[in-house]
C-alpha positions as CSV (number, residue, x, y, z in Angstrom):
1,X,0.8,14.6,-22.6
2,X,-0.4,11.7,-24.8
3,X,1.7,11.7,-27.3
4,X,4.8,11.6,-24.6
5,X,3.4,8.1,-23.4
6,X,4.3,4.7,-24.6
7,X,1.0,3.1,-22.7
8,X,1.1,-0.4,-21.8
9,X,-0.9,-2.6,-24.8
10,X,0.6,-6.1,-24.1
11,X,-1.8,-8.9,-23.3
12,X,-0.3,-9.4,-20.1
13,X,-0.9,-8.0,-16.6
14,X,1.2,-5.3,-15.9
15,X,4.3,-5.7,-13.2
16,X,6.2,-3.2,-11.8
17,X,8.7,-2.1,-9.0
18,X,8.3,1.7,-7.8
19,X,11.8,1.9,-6.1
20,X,11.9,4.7,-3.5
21,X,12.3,8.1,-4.7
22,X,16.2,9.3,-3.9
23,X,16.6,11.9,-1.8
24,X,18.5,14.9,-3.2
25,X,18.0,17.3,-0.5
26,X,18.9,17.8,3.5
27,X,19.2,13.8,5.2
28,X,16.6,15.1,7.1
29,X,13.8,15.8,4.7
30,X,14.4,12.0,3.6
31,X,11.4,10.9,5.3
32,X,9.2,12.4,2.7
33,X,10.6,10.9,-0.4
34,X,10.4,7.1,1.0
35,X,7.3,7.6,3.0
36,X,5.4,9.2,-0.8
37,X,6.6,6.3,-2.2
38,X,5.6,4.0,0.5
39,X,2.1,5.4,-0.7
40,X,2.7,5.1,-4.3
41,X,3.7,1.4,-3.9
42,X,0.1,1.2,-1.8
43,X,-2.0,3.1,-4.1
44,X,-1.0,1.4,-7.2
45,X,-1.0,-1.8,-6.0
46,X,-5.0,-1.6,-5.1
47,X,-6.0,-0.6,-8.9
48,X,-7.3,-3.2,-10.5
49,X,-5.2,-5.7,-13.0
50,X,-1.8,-4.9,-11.9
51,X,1.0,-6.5,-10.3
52,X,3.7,-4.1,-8.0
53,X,6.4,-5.4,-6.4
54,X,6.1,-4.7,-2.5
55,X,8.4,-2.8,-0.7
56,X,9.4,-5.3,1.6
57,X,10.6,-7.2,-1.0
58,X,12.5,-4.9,-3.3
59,X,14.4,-4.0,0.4
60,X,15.2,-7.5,0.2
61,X,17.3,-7.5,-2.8
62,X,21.0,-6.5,-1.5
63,X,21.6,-3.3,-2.7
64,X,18.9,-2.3,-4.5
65,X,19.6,1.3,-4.3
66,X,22.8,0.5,-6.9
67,X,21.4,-2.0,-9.1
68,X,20.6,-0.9,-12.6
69,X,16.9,-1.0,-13.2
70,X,17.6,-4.7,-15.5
71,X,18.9,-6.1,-12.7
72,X,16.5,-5.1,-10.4
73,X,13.4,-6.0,-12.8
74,X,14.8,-9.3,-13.2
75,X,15.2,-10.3,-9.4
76,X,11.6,-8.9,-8.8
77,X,10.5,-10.7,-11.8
78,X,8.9,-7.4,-13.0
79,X,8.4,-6.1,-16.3
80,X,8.8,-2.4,-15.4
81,X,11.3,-0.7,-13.2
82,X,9.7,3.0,-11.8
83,X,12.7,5.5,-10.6
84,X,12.9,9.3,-9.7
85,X,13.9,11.9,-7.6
86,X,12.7,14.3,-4.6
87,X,14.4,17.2,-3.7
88,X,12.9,19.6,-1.2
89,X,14.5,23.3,-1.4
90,X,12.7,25.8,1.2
91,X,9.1,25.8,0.6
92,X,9.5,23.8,-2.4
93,X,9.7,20.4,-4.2
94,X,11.5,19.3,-7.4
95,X,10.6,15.9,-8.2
96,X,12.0,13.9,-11.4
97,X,10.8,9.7,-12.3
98,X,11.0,8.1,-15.1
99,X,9.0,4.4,-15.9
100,X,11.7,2.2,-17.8
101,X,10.6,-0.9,-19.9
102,X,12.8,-3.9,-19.8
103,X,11.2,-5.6,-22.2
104,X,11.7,-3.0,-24.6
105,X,14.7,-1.4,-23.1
106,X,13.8,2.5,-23.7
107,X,11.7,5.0,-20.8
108,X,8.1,5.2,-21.9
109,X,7.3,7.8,-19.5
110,X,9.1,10.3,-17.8
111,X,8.4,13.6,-16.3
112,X,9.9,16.6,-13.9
113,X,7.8,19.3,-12.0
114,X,8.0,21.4,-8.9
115,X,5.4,21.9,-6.1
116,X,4.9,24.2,-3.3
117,X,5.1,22.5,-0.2
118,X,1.7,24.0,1.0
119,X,1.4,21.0,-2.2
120,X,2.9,17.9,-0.2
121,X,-0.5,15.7,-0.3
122,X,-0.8,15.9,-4.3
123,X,2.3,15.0,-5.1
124,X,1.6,11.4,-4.6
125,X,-1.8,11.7,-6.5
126,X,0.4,13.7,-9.2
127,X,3.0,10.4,-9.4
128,X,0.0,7.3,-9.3
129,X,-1.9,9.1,-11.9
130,X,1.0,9.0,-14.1
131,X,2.2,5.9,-13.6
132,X,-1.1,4.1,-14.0
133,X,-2.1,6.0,-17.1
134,X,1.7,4.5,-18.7
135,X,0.8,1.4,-17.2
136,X,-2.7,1.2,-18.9
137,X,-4.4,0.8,-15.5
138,X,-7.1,3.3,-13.9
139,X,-6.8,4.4,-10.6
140,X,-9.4,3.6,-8.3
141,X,-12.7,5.4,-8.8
142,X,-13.6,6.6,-5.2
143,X,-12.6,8.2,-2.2
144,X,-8.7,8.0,-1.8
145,X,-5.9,8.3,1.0
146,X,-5.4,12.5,0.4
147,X,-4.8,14.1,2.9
148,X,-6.8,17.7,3.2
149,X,-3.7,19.7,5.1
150,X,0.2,19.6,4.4
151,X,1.1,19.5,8.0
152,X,-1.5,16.6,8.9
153,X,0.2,14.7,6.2
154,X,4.1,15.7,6.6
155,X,3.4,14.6,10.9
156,X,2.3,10.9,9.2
157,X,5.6,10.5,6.9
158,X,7.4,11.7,9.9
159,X,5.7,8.8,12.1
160,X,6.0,6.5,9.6
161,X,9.5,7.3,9.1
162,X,10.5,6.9,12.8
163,X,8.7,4.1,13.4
164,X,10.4,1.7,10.8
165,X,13.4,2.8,12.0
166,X,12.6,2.6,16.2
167,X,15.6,1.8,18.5
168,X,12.6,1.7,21.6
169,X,9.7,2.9,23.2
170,X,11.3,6.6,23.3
171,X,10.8,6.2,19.0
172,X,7.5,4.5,19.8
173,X,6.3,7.3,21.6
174,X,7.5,9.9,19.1
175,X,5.3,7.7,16.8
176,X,1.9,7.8,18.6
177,X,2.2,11.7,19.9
178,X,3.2,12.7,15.8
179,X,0.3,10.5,14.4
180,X,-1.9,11.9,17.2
181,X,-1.2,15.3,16.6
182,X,-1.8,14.8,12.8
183,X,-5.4,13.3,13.4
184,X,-6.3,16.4,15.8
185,X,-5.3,18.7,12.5
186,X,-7.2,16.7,9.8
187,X,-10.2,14.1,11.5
188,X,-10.8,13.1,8.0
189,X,-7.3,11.8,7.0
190,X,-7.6,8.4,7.7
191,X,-4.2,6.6,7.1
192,X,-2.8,8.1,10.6
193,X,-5.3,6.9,12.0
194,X,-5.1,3.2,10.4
195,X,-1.5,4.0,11.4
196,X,-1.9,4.9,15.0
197,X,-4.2,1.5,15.5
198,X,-1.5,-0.7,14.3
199,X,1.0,0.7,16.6
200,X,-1.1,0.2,19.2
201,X,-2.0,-3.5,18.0
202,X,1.8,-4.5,17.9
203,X,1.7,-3.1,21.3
204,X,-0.6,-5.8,22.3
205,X,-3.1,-2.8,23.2
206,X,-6.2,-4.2,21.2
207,X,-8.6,-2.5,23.3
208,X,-6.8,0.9,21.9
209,X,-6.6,0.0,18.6
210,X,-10.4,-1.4,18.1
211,X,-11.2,1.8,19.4
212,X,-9.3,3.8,17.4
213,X,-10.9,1.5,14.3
214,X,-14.9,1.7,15.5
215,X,-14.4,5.9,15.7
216,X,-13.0,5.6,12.1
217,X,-15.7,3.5,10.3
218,X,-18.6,6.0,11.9
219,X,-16.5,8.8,10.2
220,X,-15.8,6.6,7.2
221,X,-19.7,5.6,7.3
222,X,-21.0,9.7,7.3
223,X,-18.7,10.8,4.4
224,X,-19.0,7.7,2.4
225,X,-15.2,6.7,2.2
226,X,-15.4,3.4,0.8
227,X,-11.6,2.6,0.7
228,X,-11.6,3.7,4.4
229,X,-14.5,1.1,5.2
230,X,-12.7,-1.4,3.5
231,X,-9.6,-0.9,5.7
232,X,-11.2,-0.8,9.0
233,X,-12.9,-4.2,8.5
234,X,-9.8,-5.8,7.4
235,X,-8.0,-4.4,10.3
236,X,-10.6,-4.8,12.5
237,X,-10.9,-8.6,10.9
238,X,-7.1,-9.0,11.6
239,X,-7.3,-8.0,15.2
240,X,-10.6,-10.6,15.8
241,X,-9.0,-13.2,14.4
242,X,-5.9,-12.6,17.2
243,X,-8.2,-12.8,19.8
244,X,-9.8,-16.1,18.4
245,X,-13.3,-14.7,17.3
246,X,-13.2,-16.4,14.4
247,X,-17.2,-15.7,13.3
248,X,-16.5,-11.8,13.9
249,X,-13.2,-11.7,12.3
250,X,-14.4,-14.1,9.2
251,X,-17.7,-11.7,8.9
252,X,-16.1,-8.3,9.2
253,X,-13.5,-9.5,6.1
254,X,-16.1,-10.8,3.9
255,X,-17.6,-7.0,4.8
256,X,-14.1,-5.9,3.5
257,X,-13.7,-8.3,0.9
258,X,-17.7,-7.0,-0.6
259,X,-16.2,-3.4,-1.1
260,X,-12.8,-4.4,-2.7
261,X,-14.8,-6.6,-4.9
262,X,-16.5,-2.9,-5.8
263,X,-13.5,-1.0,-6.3
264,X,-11.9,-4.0,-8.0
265,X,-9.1,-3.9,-5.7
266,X,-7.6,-7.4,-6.7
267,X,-5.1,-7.4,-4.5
268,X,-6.9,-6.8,-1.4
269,X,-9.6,-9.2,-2.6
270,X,-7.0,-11.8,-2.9
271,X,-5.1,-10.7,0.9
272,X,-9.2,-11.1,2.2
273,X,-9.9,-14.2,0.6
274,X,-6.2,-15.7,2.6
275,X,-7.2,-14.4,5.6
276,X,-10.5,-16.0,5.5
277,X,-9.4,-19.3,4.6
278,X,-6.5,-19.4,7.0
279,X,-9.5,-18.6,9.7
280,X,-11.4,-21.5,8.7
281,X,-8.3,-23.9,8.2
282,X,-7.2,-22.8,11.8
283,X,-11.1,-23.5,13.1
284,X,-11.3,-27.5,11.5
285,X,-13.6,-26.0,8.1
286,X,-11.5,-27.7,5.7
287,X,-13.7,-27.6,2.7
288,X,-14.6,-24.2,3.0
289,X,-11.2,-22.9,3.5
290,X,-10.1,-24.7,0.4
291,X,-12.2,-22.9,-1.5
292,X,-10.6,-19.4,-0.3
293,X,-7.4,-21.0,-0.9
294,X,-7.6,-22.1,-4.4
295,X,-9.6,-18.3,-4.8
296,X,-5.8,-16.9,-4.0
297,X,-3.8,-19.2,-6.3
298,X,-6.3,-17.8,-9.4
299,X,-5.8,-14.7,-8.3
300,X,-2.0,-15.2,-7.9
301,X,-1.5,-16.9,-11.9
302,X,-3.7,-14.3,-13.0
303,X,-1.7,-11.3,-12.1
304,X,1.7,-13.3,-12.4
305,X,2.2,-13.4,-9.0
306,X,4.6,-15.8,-8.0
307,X,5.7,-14.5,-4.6
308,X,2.4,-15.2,-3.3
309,X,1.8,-18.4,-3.6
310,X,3.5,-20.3,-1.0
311,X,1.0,-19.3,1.8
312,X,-2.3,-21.2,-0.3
313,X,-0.2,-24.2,-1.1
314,X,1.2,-24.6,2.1
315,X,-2.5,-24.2,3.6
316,X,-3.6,-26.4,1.3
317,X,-1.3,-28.9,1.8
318,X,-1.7,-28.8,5.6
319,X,-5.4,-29.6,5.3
320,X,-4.9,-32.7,2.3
């Protein structure tokens, strides 16, 4: 409801932490609530003039999952500190989050709901559109991550979840037979299988995980998923530039880079235009690779962005 929503109206950009849901049900239903707000963190963080703290590094602060929201804002050097909760009872979800301003010291937005399970896949569309509406910040204008079946999307938080906390290849295993089932219940869904190629690129299988990528961009090509596109060539890019072909790797990011450009997906224009230049610093093109560099640092003071900008300097600094 509008009138239940302090929006955003500052001049500046935006920052945020979404700390992971709490679990309030079963331990073993916890994979949902981190792995939907694993997305959240990634859906947010794509749209447009906003600046979200990354999950890696709110799980660097000690205890995070204790600190008052202050605290927590002021080691993230965020202006806003997103919390809730996810309970899962039978066949159904309670969720609860709230969207405290430190600045201001009072919740602008909060809200509580339930949803079927046969629900799972909105739920994260249900929290970013909430969130980013508070924020003053659209979400992105095209195709998104949703996944068209529950059980297709409940087997990719299970993978997830398994995988970020493997003890071996047993877990890894686990991984790839979850994440394959999931893609033989919903082709379209294309985060498992984004997923399932990076598991199989840390496995040093590249063959397996080009593969997997080439199959998604003719699927991504026919129903005109741009953010899929997008994801394949900078995957795809990423994998290239392992194998040192730099002139396929540099050409399939500045493919990806072109549609984040778009979608005004800042952040992944900025993580294409480091890539690139690191490709061309690593291959003797200084001057062009300073250019890509110096693209990030903009980028970087624009959104606020401190965290990121050791990576240009230290490029740059390595080709002075």
């Amino acid at each position: 409801q509008e009138n239940k929503v302090a929006v955003h109206t500052d001049d500046e950009v935006p920052s945020v932490a979404i700390i992971p849901l709490k679990n309030k049900g079963d331990d073993k239903d916890m994979f949902y609530a981190y792995g939907i707000s694993a997305d959240l963190i990634k859906d947010c963080s794509g749209a447009g003039l906003i600046r979200v703290a990354s999950l890696e590094d709110i799980e660097k602060v000690e205890n995070w999952n204790k600190l008052k929201a202050d605290e927590l804002a002021s080691t993230l050097l965020v202006r806003y500190i997103s919390q809730g909760t996810l309970w899962k009872m039978d066949d159904m979800f309670q969720l609860a989050i709230e969207l405290y301003d430190t600045q201001e010291s009072k919740v602008v937005w909060s809200d509580r709901w339930e949803e079927k399970w046969d629900n799972l896949p909105t739920i994260k569309t249900n929290l970013s559109d909430g969130l980013l509406k508070a924020l003053d910040t659209k979400q992105k204008d095209v195709n998104t991550s949703l996944a068209n079946n529950t059980e297709s999307y409940k087997l990719y938080l299970e993978a997830k979840s398994i995988y970020n906390n493997r003890k071996g290849i047993d877990d890894i295993n686990r991984v790839i037979e979850s994440l394959t089932e999931s893609i033989s219940i919903d082709n379209l869904f294309y985060e498992s299988k984004l997923f399932l190629s990076e598991v199989y690129k840390n496995l040093g299988e590249l063959e397996k995980a080009i593969e997997i990528i080439n199959k998604l961009i003719q699927v991504s090509e026919k129903s005109h998923n741009e953010i899929a596109l997008a994801r394949c060539y900078y995957e795809l890019g990423d994998i290239y530039k392992q194998q040192n072909k730099s002139e396929l790797a540099i050409k399939l990011l500045k493919q990806a880079q072109a549609i984040y450009i778009k979608i005004n997906d800042i952040m992944f224009n900025m993580y294409c235009n480091q890539a690139i230049g690191a490709i061309l610093h690593d291959i003797g093109k200084y001057t062009e690779s300073l250019k890509y560099m110096k693209e990030c640092i903009k980028t970087c003071k624009q959104l606020g962005n401190k965290e990121h900008l050791y990576y240009p300097y230290y490029i740059i600094g390595s080709i002075y």
